[in-house]
Structure formats: structure tokens, C-alpha cells
C-alpha positions in Angstrom: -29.8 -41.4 -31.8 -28.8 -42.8 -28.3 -25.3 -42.8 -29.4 -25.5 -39.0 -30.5 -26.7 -38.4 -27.3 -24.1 -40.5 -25.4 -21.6 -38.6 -27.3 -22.8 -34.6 -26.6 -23.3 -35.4 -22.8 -19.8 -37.1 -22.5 -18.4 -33.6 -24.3 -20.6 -31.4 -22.5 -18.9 -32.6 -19.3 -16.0 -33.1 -20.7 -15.8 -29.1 -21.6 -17.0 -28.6 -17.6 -14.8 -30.8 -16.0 -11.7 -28.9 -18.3 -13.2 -25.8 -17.0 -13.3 -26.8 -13.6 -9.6 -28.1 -13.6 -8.2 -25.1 -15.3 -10.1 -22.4 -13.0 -9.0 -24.8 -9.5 -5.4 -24.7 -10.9 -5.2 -20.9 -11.6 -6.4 -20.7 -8.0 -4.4 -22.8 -6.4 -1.3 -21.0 -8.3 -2.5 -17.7 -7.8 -2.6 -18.5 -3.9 0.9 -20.1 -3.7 2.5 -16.8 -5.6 0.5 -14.4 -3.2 1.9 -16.2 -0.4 5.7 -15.6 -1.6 5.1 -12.4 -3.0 4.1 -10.9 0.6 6.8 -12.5 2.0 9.4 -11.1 -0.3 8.3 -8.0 0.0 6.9 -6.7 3.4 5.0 -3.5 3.1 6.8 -0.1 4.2 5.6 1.9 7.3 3.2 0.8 10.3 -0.2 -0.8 11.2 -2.9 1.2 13.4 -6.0 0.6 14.2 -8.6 3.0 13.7 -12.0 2.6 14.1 -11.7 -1.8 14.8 -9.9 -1.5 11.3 -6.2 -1.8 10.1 -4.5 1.2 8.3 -0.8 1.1 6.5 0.4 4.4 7.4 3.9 5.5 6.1 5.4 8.4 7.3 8.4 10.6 5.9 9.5 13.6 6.5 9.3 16.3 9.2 7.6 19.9 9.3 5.2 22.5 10.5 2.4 21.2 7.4 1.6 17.9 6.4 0.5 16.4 3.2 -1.5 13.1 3.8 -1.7 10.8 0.1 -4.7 8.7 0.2 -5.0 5.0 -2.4 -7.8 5.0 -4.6 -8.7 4.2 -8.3 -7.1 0.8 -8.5 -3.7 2.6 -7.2 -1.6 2.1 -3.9 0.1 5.1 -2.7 3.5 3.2 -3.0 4.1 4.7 -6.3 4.0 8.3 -4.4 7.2 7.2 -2.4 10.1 8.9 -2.6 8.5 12.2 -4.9 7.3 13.8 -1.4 10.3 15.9 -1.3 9.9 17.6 -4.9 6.3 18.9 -3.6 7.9 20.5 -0.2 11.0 19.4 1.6 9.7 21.0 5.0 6.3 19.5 5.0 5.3 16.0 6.1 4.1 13.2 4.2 1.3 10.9 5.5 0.8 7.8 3.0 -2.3 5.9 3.7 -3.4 2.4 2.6 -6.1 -0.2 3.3 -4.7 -2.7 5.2 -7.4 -5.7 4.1 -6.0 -4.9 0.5 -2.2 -6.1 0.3 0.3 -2.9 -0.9 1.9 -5.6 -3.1 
């Protein structure tokens, strides 16, 4: 009976320590490719401070109206770029993104 016992608390921390391991490693890695990915690719546009806060703005376009694009619902507004000019070629374009959340 004490061996039976031995051997489900030996596998029962065996299972935790794998856990552990595998969920430290995914983080580590997932912190390392962040770190490149931001490098690689520096986000279009400018950094303003409104409120205390940082906004991405990224401006195109010149004219009398403007159209501002604002993130939400999981998306970034970088996947608006470059279809401003089917919408209105003599309007401006105001894209707007969270700063705190990375654009890539």
C-alpha cells in the first residue's frame, strides 16, 4: 500500500512539474519571438498622447472630410490600409490604434 502511494504522488508531480516546464517554455518563447517581431516590423504612423495615454494614429490622404477607422473586435485597423482611396480619394483617412496593444 505504501508503495502504491509512493508511486501516484511521484506521478502526480511528475504530470505538474511537465506542466510547469512546458507552460515556462511556451513563455519564455513566446516572449523572445514578440521581441523580434516588433523589431522587424515597426508600426506605421505616429504616437500622441491623449488623455496620459498613447494613441497609433496613421494618417493618409488629404481633403475637405475625413473618415477616422477605429480597431475593435479582435482587429487592428492595419488591414484598412491602403483601401481608403476606393471609399473617397478627396477625403482623409484617420486610422486609430491602442498603443498598449502592439499593431503586430
Amino acid at each position: 500500500m505504501q508503495k502504491l502511494k509512493r508511486v501516484i504522488k511521484t506521478s502526480i508531480l511528475s504530470i505538474i512539474i511537465f506542466f510547469v516546464v512546458i507552460i515556462s517554455g511556451s513563455w519564455v518563447y513566446h516572449s523572445i519571438a514578440m521581441k523580434k517581431e516588433i523589431a522587424s516590423t515597426p508600426a506605421p504612423g505616429i504616437l500622441i498622447d491623449v488623455d496620459g495615454h498613447s494613441m497609433h494614429v496613421y494618417t493618409e490622404g488629404d481633403g475637405e472630410h475625413t473618415i477616422v477607422f477605429l480597431s475593435g473586435a479582435g482587429s487592428n485597423c492595419i488591414v484598412c490600409f491602403g483601401r481608403h482611396a476606393v471609399l473617397n480619394p478627396r477625403t482623409q483617412h484617420w486610422f486609430f490604434h491602442n498603443s498598449c496593444v502592439n499593431i503586430f
